[in-house]
C-alpha positions in Angstrom: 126.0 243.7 74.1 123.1 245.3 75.0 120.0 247.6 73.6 120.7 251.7 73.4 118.3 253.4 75.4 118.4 257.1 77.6 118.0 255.9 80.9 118.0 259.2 82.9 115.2 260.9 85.3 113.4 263.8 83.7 115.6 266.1 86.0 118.4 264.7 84.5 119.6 262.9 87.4 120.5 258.7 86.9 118.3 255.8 87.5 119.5 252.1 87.7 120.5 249.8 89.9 120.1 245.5 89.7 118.5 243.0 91.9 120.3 240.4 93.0 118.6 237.0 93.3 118.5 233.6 92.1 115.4 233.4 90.1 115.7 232.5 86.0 116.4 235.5 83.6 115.6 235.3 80.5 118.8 233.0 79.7 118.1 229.4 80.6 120.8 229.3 82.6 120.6 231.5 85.4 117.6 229.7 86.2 120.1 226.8 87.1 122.5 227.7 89.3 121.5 226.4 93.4 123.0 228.9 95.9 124.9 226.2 97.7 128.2 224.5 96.5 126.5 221.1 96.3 129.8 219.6 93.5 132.2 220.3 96.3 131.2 216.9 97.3 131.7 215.5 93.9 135.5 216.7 93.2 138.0 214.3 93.2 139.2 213.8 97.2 142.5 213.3 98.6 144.1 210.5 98.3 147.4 210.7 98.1 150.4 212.3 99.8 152.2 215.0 97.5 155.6 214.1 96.7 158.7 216.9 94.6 160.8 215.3 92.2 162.7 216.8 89.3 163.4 215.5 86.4 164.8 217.2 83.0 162.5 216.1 79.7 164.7 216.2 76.5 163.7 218.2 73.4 164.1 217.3 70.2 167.5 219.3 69.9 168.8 217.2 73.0 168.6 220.2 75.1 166.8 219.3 78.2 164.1 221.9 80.6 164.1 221.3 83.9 160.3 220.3 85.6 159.3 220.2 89.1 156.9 217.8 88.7 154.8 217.5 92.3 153.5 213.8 92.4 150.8 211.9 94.4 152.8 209.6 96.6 151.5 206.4 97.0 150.0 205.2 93.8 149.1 202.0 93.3 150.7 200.6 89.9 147.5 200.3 87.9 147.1 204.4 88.9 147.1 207.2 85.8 147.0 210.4 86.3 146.1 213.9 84.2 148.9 216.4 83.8 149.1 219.9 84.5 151.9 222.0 83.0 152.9 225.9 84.6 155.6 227.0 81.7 157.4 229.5 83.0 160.8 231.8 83.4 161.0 232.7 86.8 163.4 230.3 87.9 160.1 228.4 89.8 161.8 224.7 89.8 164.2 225.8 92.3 162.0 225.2 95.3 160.0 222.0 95.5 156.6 223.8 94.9 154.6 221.6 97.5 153.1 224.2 98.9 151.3 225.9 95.5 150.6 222.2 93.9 150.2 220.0 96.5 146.6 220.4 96.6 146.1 218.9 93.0 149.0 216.0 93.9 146.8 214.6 96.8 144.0 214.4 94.6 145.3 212.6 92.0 147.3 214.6 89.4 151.2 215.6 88.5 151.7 219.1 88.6 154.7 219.5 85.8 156.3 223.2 87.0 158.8 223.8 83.7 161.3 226.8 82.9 161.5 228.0 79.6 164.9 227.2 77.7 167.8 229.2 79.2 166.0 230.4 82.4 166.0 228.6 85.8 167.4 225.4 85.7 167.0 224.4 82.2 169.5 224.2 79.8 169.9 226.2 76.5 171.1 229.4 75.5 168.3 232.0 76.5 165.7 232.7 73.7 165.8 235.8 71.9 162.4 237.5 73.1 159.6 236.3 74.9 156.9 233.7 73.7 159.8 232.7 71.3 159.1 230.0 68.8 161.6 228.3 70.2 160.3 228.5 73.3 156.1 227.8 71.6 158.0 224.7 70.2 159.3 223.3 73.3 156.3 223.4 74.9 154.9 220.7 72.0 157.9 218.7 73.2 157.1 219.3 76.7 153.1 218.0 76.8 154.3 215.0 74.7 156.7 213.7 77.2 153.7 214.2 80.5 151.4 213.0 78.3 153.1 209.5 77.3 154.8 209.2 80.9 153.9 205.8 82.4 151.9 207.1 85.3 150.5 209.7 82.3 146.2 208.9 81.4 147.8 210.9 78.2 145.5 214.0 78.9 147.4 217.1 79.7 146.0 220.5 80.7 148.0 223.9 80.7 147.7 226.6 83.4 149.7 229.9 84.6 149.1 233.4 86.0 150.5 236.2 83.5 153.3 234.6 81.9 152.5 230.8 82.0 149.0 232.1 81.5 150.0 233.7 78.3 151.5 230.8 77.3 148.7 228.5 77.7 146.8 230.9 75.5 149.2 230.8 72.8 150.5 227.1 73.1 146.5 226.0 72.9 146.3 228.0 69.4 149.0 225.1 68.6 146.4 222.4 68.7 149.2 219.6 70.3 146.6 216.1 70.7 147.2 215.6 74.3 146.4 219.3 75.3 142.9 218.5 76.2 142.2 222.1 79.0 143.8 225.1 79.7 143.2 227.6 82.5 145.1 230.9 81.4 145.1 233.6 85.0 145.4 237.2 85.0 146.8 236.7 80.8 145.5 238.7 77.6 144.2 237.4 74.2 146.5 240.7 72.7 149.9 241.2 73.4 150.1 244.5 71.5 147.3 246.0 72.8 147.0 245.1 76.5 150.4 243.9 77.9 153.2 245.8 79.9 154.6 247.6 76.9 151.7 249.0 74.4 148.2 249.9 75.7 145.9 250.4 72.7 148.9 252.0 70.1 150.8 253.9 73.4 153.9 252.9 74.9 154.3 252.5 79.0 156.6 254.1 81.3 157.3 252.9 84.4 156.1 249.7 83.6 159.1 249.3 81.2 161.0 249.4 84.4 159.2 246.5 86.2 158.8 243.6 84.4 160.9 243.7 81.3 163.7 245.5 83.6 163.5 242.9 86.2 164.1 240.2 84.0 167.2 241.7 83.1 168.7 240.8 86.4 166.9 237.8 87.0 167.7 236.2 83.8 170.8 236.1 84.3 171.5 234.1 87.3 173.6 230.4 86.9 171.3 227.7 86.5 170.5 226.0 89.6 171.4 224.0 91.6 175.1 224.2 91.1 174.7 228.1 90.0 177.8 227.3 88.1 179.3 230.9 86.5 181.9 229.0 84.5 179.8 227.1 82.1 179.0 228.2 78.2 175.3 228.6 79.3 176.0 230.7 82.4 178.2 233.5 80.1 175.2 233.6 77.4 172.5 234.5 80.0 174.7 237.5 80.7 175.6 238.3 77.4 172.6 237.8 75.8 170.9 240.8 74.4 167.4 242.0 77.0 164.1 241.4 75.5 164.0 245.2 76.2 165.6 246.1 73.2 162.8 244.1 70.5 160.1 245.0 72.4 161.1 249.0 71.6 162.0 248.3 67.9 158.3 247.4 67.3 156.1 250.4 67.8 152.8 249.0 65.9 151.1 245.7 66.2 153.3 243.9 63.6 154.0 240.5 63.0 156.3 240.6 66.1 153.6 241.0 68.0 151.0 239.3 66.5 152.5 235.8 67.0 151.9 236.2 70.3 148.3 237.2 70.2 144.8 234.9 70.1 142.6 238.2 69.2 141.4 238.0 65.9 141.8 234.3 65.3 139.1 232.9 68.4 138.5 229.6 66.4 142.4 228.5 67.2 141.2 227.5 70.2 139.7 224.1 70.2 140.0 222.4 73.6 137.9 224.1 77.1 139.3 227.6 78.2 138.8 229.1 81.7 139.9 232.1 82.3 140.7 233.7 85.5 140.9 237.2 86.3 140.6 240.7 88.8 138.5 244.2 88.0 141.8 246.0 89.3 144.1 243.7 87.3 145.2 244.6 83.5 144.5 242.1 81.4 140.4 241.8 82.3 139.8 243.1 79.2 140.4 240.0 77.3 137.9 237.6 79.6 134.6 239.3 78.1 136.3 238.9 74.6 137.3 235.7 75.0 133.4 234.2 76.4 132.1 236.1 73.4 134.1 234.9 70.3 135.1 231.4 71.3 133.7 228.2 69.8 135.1 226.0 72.4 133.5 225.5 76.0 134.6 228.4 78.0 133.9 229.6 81.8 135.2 232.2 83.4 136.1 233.9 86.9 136.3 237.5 87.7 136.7 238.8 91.7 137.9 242.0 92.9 141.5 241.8 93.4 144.4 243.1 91.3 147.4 240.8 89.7 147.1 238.5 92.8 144.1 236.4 93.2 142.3 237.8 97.0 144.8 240.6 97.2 142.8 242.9 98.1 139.6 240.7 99.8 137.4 239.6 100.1 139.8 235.9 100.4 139.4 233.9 97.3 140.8 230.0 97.2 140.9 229.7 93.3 141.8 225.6 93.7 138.3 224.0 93.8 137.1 225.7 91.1 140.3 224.8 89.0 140.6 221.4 90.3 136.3 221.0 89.3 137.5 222.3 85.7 140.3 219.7 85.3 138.1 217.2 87.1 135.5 217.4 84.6 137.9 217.8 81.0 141.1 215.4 82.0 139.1 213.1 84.7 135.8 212.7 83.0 134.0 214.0 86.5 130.6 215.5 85.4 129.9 217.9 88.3 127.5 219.9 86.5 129.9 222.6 85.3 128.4 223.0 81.8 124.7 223.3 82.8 125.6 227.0 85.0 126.5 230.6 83.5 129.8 230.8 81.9 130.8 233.8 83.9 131.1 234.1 87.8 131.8 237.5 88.9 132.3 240.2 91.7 130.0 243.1 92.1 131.8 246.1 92.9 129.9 248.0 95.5 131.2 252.1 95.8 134.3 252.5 98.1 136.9 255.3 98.4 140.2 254.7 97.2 143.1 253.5 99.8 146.5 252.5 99.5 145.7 250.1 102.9 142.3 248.5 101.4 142.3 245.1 103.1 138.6 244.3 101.3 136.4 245.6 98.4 132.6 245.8 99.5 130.2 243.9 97.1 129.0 240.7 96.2 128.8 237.3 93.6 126.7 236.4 91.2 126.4 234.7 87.7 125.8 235.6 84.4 126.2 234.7 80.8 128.3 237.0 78.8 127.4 239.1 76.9 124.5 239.8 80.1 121.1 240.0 79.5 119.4 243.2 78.9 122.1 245.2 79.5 120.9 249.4 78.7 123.2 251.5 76.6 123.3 255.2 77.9 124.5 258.2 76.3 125.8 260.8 78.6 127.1 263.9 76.6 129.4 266.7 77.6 128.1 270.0 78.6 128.7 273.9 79.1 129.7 273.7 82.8 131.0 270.7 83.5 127.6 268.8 83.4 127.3 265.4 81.9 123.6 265.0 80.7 121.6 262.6 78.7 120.4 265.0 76.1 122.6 266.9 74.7 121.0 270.6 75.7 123.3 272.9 74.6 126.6 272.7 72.0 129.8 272.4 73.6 133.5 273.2 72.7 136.2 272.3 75.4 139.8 272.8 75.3 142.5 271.6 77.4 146.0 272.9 77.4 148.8 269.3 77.5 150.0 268.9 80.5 152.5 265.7 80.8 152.6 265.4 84.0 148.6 264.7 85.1 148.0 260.8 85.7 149.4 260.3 89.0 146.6 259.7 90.8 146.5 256.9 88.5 149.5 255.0 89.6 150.4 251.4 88.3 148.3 249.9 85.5 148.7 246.7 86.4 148.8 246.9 90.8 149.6 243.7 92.6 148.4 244.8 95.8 146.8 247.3 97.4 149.7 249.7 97.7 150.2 250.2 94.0 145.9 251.3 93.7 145.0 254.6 92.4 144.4 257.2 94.6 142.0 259.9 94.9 141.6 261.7 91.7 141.0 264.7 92.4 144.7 266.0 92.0 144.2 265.0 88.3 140.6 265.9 87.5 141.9 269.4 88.2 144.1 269.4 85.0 141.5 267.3 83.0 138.1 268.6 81.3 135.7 266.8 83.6 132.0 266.5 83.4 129.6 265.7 86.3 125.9 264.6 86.3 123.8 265.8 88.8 123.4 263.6 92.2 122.0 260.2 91.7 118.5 259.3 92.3 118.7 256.1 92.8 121.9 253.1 92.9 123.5 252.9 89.1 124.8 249.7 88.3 127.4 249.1 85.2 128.5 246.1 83.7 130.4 246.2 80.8 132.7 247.9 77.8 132.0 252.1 79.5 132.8 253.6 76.0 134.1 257.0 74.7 133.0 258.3 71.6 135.2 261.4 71.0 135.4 264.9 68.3 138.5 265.7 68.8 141.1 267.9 67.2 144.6 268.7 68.3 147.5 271.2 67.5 150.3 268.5 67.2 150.7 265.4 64.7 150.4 263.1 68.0 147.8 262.9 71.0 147.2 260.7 73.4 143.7 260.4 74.9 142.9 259.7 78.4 139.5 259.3 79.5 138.8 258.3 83.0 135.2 257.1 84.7 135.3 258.3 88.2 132.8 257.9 91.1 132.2 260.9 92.7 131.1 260.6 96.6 129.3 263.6 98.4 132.8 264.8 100.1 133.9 265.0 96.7 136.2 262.2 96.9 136.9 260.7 93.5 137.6 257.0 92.9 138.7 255.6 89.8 136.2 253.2 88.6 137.3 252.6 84.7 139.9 254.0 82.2 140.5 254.3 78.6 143.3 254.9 76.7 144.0 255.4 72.9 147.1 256.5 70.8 145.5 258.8 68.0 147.8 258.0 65.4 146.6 254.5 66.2 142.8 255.9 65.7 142.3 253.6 62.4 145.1 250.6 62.8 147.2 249.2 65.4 149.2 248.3 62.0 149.2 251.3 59.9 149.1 254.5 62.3 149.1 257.8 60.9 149.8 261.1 62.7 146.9 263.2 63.1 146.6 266.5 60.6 146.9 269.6 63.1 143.4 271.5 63.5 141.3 268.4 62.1 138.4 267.3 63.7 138.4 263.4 64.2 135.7 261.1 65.7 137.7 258.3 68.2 135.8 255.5 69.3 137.2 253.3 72.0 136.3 251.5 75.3 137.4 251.7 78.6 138.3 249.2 81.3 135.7 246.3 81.7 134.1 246.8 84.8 131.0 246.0 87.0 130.4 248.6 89.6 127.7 250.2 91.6 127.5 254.3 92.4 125.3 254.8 95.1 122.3 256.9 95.1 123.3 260.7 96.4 126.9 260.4 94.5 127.8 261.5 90.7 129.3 260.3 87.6 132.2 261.9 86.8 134.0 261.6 83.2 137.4 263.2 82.9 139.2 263.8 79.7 143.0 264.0 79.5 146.2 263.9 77.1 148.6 262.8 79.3 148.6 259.3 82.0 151.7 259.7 83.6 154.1 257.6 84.7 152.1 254.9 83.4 152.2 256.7 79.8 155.1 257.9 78.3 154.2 261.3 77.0 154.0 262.4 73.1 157.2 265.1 72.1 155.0 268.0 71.5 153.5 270.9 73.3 150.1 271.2 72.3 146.3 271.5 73.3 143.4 269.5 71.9 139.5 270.6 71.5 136.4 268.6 72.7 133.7 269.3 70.0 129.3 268.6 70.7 127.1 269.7 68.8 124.7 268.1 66.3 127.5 266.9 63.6 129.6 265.6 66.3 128.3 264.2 69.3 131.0 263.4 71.9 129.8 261.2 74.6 130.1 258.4 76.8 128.5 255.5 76.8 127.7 253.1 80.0 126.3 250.0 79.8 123.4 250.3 82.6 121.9 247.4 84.5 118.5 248.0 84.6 116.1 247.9 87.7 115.0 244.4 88.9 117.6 242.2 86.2 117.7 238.9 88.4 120.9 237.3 88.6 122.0 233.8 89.0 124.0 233.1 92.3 127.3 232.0 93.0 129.1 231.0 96.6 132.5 231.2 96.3 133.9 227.6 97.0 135.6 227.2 100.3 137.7 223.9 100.8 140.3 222.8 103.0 143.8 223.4 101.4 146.3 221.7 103.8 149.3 222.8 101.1 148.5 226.2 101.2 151.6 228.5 102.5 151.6 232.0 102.6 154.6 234.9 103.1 155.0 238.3 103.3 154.1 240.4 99.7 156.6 243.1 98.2 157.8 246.0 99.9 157.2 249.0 97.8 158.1 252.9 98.1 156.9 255.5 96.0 157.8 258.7 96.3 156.8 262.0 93.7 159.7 265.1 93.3 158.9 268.1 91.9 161.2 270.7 90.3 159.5 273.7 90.1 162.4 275.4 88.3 162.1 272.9 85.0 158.4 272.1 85.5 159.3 268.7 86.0 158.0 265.7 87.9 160.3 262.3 89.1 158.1 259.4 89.8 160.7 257.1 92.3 159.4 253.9 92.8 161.6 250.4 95.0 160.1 246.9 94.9 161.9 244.5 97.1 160.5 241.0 97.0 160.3 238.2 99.9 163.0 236.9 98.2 165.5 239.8 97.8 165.2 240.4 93.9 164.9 244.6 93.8 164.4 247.0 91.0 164.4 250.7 91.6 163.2 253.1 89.4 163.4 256.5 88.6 160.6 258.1 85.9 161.0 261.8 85.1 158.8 264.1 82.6 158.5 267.6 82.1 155.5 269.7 81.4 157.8 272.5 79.5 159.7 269.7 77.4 157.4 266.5 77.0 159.7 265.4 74.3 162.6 264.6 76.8 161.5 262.3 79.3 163.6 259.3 81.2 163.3 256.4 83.0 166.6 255.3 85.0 166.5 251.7 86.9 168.7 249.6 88.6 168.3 246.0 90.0 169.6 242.7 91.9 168.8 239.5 91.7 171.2 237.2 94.2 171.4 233.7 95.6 173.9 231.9 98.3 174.8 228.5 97.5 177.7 226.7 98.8 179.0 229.5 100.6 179.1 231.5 97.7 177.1 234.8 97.0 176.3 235.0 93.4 174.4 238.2 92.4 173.5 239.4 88.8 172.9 243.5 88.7 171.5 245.4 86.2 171.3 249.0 84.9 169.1 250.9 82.4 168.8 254.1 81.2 165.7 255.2 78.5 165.6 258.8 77.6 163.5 260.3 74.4 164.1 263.2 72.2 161.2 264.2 69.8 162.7 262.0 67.2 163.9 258.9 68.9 164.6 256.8 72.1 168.1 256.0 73.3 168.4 252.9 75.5 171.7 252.2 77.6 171.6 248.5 79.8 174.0 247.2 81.3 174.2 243.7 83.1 177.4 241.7 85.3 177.7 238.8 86.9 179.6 238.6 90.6 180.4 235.9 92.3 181.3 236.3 96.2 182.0 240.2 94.8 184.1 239.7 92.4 182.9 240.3 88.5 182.5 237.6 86.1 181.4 238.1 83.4 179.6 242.5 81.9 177.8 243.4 78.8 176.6 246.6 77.8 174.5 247.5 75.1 173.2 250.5 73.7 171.0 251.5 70.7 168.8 254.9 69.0 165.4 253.4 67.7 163.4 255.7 65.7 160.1 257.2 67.4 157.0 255.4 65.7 153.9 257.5 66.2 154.8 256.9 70.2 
């Protein structure tokens, strides 16, 4: 990535920062880029009027999936068009989906929304787990029929935020002919390692009760639009075991998991990839991987927002640079993609954290990936809380385990502003934390931040927490990357191993991808923890671990430094007129933090209501006396009116641990106008795996 270098004043105090321009670098490329949006002009123009139809494409079993397909109206009969496919469970056919794909209808494409087997208004008995074969095997089925369609040009690209972009990923590594682009949005290369459920080797918490809880409820609604409870179909969605329950059983990155994943295999990928993603979202991680290892023409996008393209701003329409991608692999419209930097990005100026942000401060360049000239600096832990470039002095640290620091930390993966960490402060008090002294001078980053760790602990399992904070002069500090790793996982995702109490190990992992700026007169603050809660769920044992420095082992943190004067290519984000654009109200969401002094325990209580009425509530409780027993209760709705009728699928789930094992309780009904249709409980004990 880069060349390791100390890149600190003689008083020890930081100096970095980049210029931005758009002069050449010492890549070709950067010398190329215009700072105008000249291939605006170029894109293909509307024509058309958009037009909703649905239609249900057989698969080769005679079930049929439901597509919205969105349609330019008014083709002439010699007219062919490029497919775009968004696979999917949400129940997304249900509305005619003018106002997300109309844009691409009017300019001469069919926008193909489809839901997966057994979900929305396809038929089918629900597949057993996510990313199913099953499912991975429908999809072949699914780009066939769009791509031999009469009003078909037989080229068919594949695109989706999170889940649909996951499958695009995955469905690409399948090779089908007519799947000639994909666009995968705020998606991961790695299942295992960087999805709602395992973060490098350690399980979530209160994520287990968003996403794979919701779909509990919202799985199990009728198909639409009859919403009929009496059918075959409507009774299995009910009674159909949760993906929950598979997802717990596998603890390591096993062949459950790895099915799912791109990362190692790069070179499965054949056809142009462009990837789309946010600093503050989860799955960044797998963008810079993704530019690095591929064979096959990539680009990517990276702004400042969260799980939600804009959200926070500055505003962001994603469509023209989408539309120029498809333009130029399923049209044949050279606009001069290929000849820019693969990579356009936001640059994260300094800004204290806020749960009412409405915009980040920075600005947008280009780059190639990995960047040019990118400095590796070692900053190493030292007696007092100082975080140095040489190491001075030899240093021993040791923290007591305390489950309940991380909640300053809040939700992994935020989809708006409300769900952003907070000021850290409440958490560097229970962390070892190490400061350098005040900048000299602006420090850029852009990369991997890395933590290479001697470590020992007095219990066979240890999580590792280490957080890069931005520390202004008021001492506010803002989260600016994070790190986790699973000791037992220290060696293999696939083979942990507990750790040996009282040994001394060396941990190498990254941290969060990020670019970001701290200003000149602020410090760099590293914070080392154990615990990440609620976003962790915390190992069984009372314990305390040692951070070891001295000559033998050589803890430190590495950033990767933009030096002084690197030049930049420009970007201008593209700004076109999007008549199909609609816009609602986002998710109402409470969060509220109990302490019981009495049993040294914390309940994290969190309620998402959506636009739409789906709700989950959840309730997250650790203790710092017992870490072993922790519990996440939730409880959710997901309803619809049709006919007169209210039809309403609730759900209930209760995950508790003891030191040896994790007992899961769900329970899900059907009611129609009240009245129950159809209940299943189920219930199981699943051994504790090194988690």
């Amino acid at each position: 990535m880069g060349t390791r270098r100390d890149f600190l004043g003689a008083a020890g105090s930081i100096a970095g920062a980049s210029m931005l321009g758009a002069g050449a670098s010492a890549s070709e490329l950067l010398g190329s880029v215009a700072p105008a949006v000249p291939w605006i002009e170029q894109l293909s123009q509307p024509r058309y009027a958009a037009r909703s139809v649905l239609e249900f494409i057989p698969m080769r079993d005679g079930v049929r999936l439901a597509a919205r397909l969105v349609m330019p109206d008014g083709a002439g009969a010699g007219d062919r068009f490029p497919a775009l496919l968004n696979y999917s469970p949400y129940r997304e056919t249900e509305s005619d989906r003018l106002g997300s794909f109309g844009f691409y209808a009017e300019r001469g494409y069919v926008v193909a929304q489809v839901d997966v087997r057994g979900t929305g208004t396809s038929e089918g008995l629900t597949t057993p787990n996510e990313y199913s074969v099953q499912e991975r095997e429908d999809a072949l089925d699914v780009i066939e029929w769009l791509a031999t369609q009469e009003w078909s040009n037989d080229n068919v690209g594949m695109f989706g935020s999170s889940y649909g972009g996951f499958n695009a990923t995955q469905i690409a590594t399948m090779q089908p002919r007519a799947l000639k682009a994909i666009v995968p949005m705020h998606a991961t290369d790695d299942v295992f390692t960087d999805d709602i459920v395992y973060y490098d080797g350690a399980l979530q918490f209160e994520s287990l009760g968003r996403w794979p809880f919701s779909m509990i409820a919202s799985m199990g609604i009728p198909a639409w639009p009859a919403y009929d409870p009496d059918s075959e179909e409507a009774r299995y969605r009910v009674e159909h075991e949760p993906w929950i329950f598979d997802m717990l059983r596998h603890q390591r990155n096993d062949a459950f998991w790895r099915r799912m994943s791109l990362r190692p295999d790069y070179e499965a990928i054949e056809i142009p990839t462009m990837m789309i993603g946010g600093w503050l979202d989860a799955y960044t991680d797998s963008i810079p991987r993704m530019l690095e290892r591929m064979s096959a023409p990539t680009r990517a996008i990276i702004g400042q927002w969260t799980h939600a393209v804009g959200k926070p701003g500055p505003p962001y329409n994603v469509k023209p640079e989408m539309l120029r991608w498809w333009d130029h692999w399923l049209k044949g419209n050279d606009t001069g993609l290929m000849g820019e930097p693969p990579l356009a990005m936001f640059v994260n100026e300094s800004y204290k954290p806020s749960l009412e942000i409405e915009s980040i401060p920075g600005s947008w360049r280009s780059t190639v990936w990995p960047p040019d000239g990118i400095e590796l600096v070692d900053l190493y832990p030292q007696p007092l809380g100082a975080l140095a470039r040489e190491r001075r002095l030899d240093q021993e640290s040791q923290l007591e385990y305390k489950p309940t620091v991380g909640m300053t930390n809040r939700y992994r993966c935020p989809h708006n502003a409300a769900e952003l960490p907070i000021d850290q402060r409440a958490d560097d008090a229970f962390s070892m934390t190490f400061d350098t002294d005040l900048l000299e001078q602006d420090l850029e980053i852009l990369g991997f931040p890395q933590a290479i760790l001697h470590v020992s602990a007095t219990a066979p399992q240890a999580n590792w927490i280490v957080r890069l904070c931005d520390v202004a002069p008021d001492g506010t500090s803002t989260l600016v990357s994070k790190g986790i790793l699973n000791g037992a996982h220290r060696d293999s995702h696939i083979d942990p191993e507990p750790l040996i109490p009282g040994k001394v190990y060396e941990l190498e992992f990254n941290l969060k991808v990020i670019s970001w700026v701290f200003p000149k007169g602020h410090r760099v603050r590293v914070a080392i923890a154990n615990a990440d809660f609620p976003n962790l769920w915390p190992t069984p044992y009372p314990m305390s671990t040692k951070l070891f420095v001295d000559a033998d082992r050589p803890s430190r943190v590495v950033l990767p430094v933009v030096p002084v004067g690197t030049v930049f290519g420009s970007y201008e984000p593209p700004d076109l007129e999007d008549r199909s654009v609609t816009s609602g109200p986002g998710p109402a969401d409470q969060w509220e933090v109990t302490r019981d002094e009495m049993a040294q325990a914390v309940t994290v209580f969190r309620e998402t209501i959506q636009p739409w009425g789906d709700m989950e509530r959840r309730w997250s409780t650790v203790s710092d006396r017992d870490p072993a027993r922790a519990t996440i209760r939730a409880e959710g709705s997901s309803e619809v009116e049709h006919d007169g009728r209210v039809i309403i699928c609730n759900s209930w789930m209760t995950l508790e641990s003891d030191a040896e094992a994790f007992r899961i309780r769900v329970r899900r009904e059907l009611r129609v106008d009240g009245e129950r249709q159809y209940e299943k409980e189920w219930e199981d004990t699943i051994p504790r795996d090194l988690g």
